[in-house]
PyMOL Python script that loads the backbone (N, CA, C, O; Angstrom):
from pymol import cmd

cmd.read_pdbstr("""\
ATOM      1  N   UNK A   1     -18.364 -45.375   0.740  1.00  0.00           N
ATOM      2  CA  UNK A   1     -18.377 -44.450  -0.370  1.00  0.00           C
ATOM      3  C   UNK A   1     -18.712 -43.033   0.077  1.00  0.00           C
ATOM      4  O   UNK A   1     -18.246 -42.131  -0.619  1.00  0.00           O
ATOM      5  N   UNK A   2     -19.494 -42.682   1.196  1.00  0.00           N
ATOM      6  CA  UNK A   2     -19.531 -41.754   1.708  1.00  0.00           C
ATOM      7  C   UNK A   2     -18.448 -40.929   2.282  1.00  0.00           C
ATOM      8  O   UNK A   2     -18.455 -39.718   2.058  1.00  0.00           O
ATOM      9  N   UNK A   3     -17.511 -41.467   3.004  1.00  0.00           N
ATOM     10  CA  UNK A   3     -16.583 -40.389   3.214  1.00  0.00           C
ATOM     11  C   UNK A   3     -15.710 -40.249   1.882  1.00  0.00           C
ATOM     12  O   UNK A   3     -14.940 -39.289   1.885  1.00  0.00           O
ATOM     13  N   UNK A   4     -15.712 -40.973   0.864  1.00  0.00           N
ATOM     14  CA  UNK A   4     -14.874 -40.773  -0.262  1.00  0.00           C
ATOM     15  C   UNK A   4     -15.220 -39.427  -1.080  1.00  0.00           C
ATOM     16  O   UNK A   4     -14.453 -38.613  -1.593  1.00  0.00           O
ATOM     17  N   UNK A   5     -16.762 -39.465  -1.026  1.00  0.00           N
ATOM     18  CA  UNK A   5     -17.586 -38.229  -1.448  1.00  0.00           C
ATOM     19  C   UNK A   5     -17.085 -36.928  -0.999  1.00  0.00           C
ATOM     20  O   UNK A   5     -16.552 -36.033  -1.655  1.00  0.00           O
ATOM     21  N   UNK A   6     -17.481 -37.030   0.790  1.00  0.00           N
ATOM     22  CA  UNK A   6     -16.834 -36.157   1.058  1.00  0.00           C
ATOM     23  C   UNK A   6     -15.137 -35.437   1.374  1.00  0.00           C
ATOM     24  O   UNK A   6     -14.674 -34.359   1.748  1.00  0.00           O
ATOM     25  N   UNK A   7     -14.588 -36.908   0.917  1.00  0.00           N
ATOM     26  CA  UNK A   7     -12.944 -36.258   0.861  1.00  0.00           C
ATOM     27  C   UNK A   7     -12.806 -35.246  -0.668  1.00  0.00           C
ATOM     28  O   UNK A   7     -12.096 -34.249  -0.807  1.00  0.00           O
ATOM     29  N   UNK A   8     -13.741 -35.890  -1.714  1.00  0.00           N
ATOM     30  CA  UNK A   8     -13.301 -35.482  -2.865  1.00  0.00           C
ATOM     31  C   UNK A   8     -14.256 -34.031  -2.560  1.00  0.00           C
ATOM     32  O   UNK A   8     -13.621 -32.996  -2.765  1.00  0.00           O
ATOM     33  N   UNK A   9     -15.569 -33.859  -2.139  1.00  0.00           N
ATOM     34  CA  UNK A   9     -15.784 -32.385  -2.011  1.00  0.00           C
ATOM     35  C   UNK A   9     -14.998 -31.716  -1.443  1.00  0.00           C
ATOM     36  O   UNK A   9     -14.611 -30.743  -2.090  1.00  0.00           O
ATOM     37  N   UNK A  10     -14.445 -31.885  -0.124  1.00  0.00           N
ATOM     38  CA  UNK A  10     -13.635 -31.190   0.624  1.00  0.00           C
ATOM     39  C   UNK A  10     -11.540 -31.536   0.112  1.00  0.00           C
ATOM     40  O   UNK A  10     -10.559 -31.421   0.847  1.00  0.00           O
ATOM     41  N   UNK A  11     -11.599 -31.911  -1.228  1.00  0.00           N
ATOM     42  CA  UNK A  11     -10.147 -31.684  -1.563  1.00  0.00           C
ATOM     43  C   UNK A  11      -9.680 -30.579  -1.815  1.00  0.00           C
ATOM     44  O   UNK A  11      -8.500 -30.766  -2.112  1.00  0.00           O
ATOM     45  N   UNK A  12     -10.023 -29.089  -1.894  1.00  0.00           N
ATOM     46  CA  UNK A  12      -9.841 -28.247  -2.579  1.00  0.00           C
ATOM     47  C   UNK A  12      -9.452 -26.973  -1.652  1.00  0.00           C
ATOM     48  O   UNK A  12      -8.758 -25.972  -1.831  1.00  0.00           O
ATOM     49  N   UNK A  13     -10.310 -27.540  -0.460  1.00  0.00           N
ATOM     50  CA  UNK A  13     -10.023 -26.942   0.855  1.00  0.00           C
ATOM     51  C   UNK A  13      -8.674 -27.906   1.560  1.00  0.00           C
ATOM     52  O   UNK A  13      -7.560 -27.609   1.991  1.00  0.00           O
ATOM     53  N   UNK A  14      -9.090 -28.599   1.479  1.00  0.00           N
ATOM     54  CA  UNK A  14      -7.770 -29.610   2.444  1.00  0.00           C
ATOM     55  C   UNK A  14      -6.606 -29.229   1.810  1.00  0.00           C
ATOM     56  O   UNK A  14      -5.536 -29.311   2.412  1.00  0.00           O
ATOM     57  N   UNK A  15      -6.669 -28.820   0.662  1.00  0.00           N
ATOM     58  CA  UNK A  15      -5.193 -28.901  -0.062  1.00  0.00           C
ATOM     59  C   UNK A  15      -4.858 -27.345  -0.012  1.00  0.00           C
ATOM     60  O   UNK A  15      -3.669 -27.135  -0.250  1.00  0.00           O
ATOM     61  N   UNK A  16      -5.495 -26.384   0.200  1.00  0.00           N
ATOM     62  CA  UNK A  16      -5.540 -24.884   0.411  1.00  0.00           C
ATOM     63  C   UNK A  16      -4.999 -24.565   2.029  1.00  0.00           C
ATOM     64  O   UNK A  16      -4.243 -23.633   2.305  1.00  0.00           O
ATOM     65  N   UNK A  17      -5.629 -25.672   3.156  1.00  0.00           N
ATOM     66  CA  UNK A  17      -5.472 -25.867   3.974  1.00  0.00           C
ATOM     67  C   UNK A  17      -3.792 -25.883   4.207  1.00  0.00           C
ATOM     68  O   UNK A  17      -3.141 -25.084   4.880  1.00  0.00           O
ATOM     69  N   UNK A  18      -3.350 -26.925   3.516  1.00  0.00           N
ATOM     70  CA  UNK A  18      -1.689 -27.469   3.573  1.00  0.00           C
ATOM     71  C   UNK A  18      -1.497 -26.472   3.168  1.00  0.00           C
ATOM     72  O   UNK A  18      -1.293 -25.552   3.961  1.00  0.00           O
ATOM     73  N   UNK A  19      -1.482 -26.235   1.740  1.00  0.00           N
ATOM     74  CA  UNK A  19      -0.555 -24.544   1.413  1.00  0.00           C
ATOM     75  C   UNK A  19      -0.630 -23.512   2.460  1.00  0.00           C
ATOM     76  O   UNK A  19       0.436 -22.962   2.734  1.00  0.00           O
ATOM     77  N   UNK A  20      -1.748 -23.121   3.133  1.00  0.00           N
ATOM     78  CA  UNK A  20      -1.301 -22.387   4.336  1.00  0.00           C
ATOM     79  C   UNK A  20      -0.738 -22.788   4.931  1.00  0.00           C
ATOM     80  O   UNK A  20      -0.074 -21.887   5.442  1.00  0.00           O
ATOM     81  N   UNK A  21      -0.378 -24.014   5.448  1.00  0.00           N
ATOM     82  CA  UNK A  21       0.159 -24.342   6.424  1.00  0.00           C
ATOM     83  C   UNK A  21       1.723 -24.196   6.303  1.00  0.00           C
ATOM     84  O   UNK A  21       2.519 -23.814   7.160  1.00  0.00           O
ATOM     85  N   UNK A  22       2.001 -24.696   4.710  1.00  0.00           N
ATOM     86  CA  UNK A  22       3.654 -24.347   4.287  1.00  0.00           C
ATOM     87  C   UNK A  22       3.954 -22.842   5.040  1.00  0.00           C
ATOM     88  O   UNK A  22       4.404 -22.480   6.127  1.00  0.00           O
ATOM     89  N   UNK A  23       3.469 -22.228   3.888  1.00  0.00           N
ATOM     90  CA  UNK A  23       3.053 -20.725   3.983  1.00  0.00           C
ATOM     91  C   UNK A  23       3.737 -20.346   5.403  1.00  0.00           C
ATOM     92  O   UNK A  23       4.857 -19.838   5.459  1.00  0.00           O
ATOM     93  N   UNK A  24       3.110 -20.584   6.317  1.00  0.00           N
ATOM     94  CA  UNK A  24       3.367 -20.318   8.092  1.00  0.00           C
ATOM     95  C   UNK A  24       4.633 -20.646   8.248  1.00  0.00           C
ATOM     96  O   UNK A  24       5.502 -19.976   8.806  1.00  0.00           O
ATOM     97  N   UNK A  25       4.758 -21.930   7.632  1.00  0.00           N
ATOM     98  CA  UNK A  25       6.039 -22.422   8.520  1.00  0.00           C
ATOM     99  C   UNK A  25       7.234 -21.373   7.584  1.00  0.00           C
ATOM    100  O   UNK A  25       8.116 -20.810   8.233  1.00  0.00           O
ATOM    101  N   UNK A  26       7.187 -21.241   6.511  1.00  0.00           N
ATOM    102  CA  UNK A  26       8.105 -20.756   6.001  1.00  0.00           C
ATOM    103  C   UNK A  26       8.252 -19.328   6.788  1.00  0.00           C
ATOM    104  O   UNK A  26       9.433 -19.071   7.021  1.00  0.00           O
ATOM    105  N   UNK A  27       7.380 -18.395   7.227  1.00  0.00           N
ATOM    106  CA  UNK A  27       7.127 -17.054   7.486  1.00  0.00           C
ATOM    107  C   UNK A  27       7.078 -17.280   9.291  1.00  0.00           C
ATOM    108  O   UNK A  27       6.750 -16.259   9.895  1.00  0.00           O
ATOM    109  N   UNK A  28       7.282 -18.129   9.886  1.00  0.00           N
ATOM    110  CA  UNK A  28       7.065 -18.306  10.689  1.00  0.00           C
ATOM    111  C   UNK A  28       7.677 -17.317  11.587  1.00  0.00           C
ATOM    112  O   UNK A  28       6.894 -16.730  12.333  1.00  0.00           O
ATOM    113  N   UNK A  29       9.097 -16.978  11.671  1.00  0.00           N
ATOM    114  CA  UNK A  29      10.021 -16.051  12.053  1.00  0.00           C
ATOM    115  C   UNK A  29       8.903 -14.534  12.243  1.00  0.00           C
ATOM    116  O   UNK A  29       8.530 -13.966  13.269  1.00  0.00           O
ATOM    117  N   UNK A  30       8.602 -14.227  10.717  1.00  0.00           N
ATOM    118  CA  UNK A  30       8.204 -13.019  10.713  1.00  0.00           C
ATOM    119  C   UNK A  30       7.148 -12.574  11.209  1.00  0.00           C
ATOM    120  O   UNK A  30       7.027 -11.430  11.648  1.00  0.00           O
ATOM    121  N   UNK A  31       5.890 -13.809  11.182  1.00  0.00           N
ATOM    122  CA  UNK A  31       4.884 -13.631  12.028  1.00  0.00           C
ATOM    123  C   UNK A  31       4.760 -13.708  13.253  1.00  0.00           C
ATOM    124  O   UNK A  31       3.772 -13.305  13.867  1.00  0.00           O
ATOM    125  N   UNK A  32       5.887 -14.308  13.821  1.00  0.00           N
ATOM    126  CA  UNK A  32       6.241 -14.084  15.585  1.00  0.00           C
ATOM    127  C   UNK A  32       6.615 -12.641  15.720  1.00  0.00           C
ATOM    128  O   UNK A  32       6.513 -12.026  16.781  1.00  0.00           O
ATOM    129  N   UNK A  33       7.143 -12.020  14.361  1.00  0.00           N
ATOM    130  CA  UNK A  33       7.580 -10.748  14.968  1.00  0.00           C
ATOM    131  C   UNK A  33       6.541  -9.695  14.887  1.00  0.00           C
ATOM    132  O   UNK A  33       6.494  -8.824  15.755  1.00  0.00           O
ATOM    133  N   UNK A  34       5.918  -9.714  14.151  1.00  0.00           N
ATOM    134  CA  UNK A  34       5.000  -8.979  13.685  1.00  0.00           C
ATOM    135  C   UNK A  34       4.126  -9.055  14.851  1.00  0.00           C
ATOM    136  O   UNK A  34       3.718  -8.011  15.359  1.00  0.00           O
ATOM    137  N   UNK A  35       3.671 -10.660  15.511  1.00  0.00           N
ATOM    138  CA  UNK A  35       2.884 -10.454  16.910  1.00  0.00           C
ATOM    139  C   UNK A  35       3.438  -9.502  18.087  1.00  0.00           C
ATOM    140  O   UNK A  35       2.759  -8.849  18.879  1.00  0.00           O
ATOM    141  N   UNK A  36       5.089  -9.602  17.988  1.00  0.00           N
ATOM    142  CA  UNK A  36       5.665  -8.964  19.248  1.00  0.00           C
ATOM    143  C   UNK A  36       6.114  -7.499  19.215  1.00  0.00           C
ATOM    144  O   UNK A  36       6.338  -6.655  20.083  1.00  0.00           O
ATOM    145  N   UNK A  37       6.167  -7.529  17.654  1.00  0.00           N
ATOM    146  CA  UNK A  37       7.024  -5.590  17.137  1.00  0.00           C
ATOM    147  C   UNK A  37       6.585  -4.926  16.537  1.00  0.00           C
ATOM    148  O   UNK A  37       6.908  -3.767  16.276  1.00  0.00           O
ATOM    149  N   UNK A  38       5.269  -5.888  15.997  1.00  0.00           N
ATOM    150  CA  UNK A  38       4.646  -4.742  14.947  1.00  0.00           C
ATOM    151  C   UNK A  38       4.941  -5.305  13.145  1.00  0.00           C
ATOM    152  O   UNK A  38       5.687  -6.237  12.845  1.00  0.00           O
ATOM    153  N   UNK A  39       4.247  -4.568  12.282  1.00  0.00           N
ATOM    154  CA  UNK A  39       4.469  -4.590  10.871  1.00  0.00           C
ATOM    155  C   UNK A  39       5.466  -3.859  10.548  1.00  0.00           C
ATOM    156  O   UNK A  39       5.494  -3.620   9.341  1.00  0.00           O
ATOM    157  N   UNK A  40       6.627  -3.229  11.385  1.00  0.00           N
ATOM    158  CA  UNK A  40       7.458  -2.798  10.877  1.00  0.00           C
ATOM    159  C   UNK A  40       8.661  -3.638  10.808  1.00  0.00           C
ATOM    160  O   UNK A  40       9.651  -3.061  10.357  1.00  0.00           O
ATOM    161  N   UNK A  41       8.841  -5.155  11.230  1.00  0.00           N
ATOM    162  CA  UNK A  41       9.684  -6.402  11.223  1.00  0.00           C
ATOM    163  C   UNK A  41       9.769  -6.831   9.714  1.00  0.00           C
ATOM    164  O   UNK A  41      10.835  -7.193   9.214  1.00  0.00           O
ATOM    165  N   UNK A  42       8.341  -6.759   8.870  1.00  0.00           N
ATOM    166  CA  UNK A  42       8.481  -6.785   7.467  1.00  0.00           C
ATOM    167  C   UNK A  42       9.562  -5.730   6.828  1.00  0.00           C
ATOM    168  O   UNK A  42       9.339  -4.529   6.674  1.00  0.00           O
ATOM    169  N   UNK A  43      10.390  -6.195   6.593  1.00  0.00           N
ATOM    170  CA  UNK A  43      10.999  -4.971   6.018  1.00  0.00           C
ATOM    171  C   UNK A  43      11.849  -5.037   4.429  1.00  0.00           C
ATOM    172  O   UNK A  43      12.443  -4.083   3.926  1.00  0.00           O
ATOM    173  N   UNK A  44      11.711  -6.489   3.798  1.00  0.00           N
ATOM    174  CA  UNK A  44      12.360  -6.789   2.787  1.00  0.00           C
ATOM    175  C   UNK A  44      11.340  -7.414   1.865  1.00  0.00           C
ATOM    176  O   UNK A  44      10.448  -8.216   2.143  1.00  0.00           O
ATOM    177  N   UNK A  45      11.780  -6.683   0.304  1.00  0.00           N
ATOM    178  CA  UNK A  45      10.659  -7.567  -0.750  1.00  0.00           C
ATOM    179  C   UNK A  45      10.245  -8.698  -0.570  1.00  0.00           C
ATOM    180  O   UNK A  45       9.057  -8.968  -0.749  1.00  0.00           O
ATOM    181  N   UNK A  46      11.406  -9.865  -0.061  1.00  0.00           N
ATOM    182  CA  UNK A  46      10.754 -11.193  -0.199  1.00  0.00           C
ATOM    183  C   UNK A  46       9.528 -11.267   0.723  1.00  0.00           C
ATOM    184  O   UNK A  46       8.396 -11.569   0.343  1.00  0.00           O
ATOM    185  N   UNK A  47       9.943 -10.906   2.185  1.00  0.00           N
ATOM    186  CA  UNK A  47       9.041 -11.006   3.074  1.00  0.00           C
ATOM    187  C   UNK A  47       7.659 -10.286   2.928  1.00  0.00           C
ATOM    188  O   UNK A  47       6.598 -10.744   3.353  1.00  0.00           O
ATOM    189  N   UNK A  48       7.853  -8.813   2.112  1.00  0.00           N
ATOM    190  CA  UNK A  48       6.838  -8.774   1.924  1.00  0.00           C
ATOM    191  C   UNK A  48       5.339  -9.726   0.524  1.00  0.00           C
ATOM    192  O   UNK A  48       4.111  -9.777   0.447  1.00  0.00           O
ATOM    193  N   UNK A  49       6.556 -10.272  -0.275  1.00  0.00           N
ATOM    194  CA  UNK A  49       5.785 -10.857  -1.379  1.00  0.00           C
ATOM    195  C   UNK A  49       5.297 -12.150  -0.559  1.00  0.00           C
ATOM    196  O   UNK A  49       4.188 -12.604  -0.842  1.00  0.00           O
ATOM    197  N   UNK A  50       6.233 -12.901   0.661  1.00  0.00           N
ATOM    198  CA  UNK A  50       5.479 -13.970   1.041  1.00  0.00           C
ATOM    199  C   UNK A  50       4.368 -13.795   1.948  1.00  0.00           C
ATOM    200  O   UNK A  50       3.409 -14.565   1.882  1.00  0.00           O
ATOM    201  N   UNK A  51       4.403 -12.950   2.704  1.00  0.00           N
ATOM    202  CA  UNK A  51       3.497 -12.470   3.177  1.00  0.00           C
ATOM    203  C   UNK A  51       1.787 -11.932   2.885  1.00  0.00           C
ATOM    204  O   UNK A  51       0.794 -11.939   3.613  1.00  0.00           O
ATOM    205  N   UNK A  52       2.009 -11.506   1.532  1.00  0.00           N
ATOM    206  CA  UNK A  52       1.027 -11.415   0.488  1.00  0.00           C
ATOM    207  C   UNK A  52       0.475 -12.692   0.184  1.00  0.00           C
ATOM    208  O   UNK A  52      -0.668 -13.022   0.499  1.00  0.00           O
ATOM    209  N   UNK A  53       1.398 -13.511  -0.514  1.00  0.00           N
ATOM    210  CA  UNK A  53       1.270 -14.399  -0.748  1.00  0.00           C
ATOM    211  C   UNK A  53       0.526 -15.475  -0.064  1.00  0.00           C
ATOM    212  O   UNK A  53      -0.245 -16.312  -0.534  1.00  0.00           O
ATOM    213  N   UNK A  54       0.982 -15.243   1.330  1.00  0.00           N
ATOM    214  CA  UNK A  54      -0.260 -16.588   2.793  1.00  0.00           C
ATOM    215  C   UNK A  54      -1.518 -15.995   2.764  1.00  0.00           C
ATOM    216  O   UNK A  54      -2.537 -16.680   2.846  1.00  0.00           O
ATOM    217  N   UNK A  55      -1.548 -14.253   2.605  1.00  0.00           N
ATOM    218  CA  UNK A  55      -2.423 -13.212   2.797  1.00  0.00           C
ATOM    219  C   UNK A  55      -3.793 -13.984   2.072  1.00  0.00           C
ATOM    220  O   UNK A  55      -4.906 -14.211   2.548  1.00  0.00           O
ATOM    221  N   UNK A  56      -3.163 -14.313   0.585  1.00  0.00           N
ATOM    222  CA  UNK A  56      -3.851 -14.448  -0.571  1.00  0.00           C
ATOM    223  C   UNK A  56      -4.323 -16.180  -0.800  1.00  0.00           C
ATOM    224  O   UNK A  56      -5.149 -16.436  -1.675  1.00  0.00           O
ATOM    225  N   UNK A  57      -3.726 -17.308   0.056  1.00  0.00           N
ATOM    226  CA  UNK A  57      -4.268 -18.634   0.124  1.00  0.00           C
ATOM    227  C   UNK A  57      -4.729 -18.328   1.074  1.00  0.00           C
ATOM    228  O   UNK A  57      -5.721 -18.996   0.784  1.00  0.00           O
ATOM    229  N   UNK A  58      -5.068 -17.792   2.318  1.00  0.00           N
ATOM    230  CA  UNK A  58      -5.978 -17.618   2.983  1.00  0.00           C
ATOM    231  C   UNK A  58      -7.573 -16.951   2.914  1.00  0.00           C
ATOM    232  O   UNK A  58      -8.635 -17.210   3.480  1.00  0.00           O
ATOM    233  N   UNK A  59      -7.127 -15.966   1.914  1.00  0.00           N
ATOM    234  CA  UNK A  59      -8.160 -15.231   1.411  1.00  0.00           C
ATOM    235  C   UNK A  59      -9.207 -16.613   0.366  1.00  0.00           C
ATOM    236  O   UNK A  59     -10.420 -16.827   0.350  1.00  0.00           O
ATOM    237  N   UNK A  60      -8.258 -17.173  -0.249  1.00  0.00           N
ATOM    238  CA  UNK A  60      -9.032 -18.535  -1.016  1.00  0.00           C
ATOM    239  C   UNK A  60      -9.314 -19.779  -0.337  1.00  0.00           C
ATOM    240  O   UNK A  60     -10.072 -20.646  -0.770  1.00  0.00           O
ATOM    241  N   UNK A  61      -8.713 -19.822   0.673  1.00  0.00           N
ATOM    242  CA  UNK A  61      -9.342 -20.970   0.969  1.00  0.00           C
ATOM    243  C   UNK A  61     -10.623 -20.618   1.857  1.00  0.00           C
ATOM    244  O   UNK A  61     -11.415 -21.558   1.928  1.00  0.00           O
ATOM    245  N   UNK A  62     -11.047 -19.304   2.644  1.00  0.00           N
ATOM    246  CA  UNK A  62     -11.922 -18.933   2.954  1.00  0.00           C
ATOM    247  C   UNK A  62     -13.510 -18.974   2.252  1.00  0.00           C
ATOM    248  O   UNK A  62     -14.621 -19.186   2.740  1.00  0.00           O
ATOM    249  N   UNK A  63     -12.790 -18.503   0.159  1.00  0.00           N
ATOM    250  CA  UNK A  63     -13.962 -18.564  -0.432  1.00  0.00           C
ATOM    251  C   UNK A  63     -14.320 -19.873  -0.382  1.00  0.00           C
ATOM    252  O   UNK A  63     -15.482 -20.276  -0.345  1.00  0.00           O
ATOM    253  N   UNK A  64     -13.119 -20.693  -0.381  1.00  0.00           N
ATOM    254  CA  UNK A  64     -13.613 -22.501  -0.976  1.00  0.00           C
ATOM    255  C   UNK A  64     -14.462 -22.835   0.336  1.00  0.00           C
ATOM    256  O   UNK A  64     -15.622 -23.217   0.181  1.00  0.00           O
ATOM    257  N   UNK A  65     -13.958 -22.712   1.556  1.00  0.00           N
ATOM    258  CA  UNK A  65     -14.734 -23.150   2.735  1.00  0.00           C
ATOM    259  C   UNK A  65     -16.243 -22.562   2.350  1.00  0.00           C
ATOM    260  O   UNK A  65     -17.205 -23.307   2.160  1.00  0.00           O
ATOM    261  N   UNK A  66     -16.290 -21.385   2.280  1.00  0.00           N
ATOM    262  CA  UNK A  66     -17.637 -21.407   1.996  1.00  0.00           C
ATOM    263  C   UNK A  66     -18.487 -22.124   0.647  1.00  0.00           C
ATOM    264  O   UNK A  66     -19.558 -22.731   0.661  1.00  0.00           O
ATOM    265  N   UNK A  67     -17.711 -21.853  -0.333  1.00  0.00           N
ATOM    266  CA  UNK A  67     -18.669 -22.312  -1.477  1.00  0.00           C
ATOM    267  C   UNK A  67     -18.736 -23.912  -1.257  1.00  0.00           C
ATOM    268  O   UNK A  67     -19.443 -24.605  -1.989  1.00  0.00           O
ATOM    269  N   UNK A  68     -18.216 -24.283  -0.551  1.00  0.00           N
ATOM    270  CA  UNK A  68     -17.965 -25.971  -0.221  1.00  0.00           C
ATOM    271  C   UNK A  68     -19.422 -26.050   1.000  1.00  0.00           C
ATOM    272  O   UNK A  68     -20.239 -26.963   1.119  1.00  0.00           O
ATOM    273  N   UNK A  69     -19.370 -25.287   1.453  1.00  0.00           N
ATOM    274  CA  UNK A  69     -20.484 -25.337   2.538  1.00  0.00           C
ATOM    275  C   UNK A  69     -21.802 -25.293   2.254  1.00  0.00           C
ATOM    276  O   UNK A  69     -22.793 -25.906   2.650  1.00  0.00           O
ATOM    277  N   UNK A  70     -21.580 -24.389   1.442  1.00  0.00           N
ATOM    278  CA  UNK A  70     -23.086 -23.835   0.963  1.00  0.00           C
ATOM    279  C   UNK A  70     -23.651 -24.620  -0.167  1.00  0.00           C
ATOM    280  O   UNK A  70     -24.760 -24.448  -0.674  1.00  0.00           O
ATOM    281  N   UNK A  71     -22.645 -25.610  -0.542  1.00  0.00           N
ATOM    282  CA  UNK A  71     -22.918 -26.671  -2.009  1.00  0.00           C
ATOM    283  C   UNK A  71     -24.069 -27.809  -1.502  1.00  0.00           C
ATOM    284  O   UNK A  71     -24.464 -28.676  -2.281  1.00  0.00           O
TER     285      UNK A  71
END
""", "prot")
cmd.dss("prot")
cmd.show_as("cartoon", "prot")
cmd.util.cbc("prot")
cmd.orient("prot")
């Protein structure tokens, strides 16, 4: 029952976890470029809204890691 506990505390992160992980793979292209050319490889709305978009499940799953920690 114990690790059940802790799967269900830590679901919120695990599942924030995967959405980043989509996130990457989908952007994957652009973030190789961005390592090799710079932020000027972003250059189209979509890319920039998905980009925001990983920006912003990363930014949350950061809070959840913590408020999960500190619980």
């Amino acid at each position: 029952m114990k690790l059940a506990r802790q799967v269900k505390r830590w679901s919120g992160a695990l599942s924030l976890f995967l959405v980043s992980l989509v996130w990457v793979s989908i952007q994957w292209e652009t973030l190789r470029g961005i390592a090799t050319e710079g932020p000027s490889v972003v250059d189209t709305f979509d890319e920039v809204a998905l980009m925001l978009l990983l920006l912003a499940t990363l930014v949350v799953l950061a809070y959840e890691i913590r408020t999960t920690t500190t619980e």
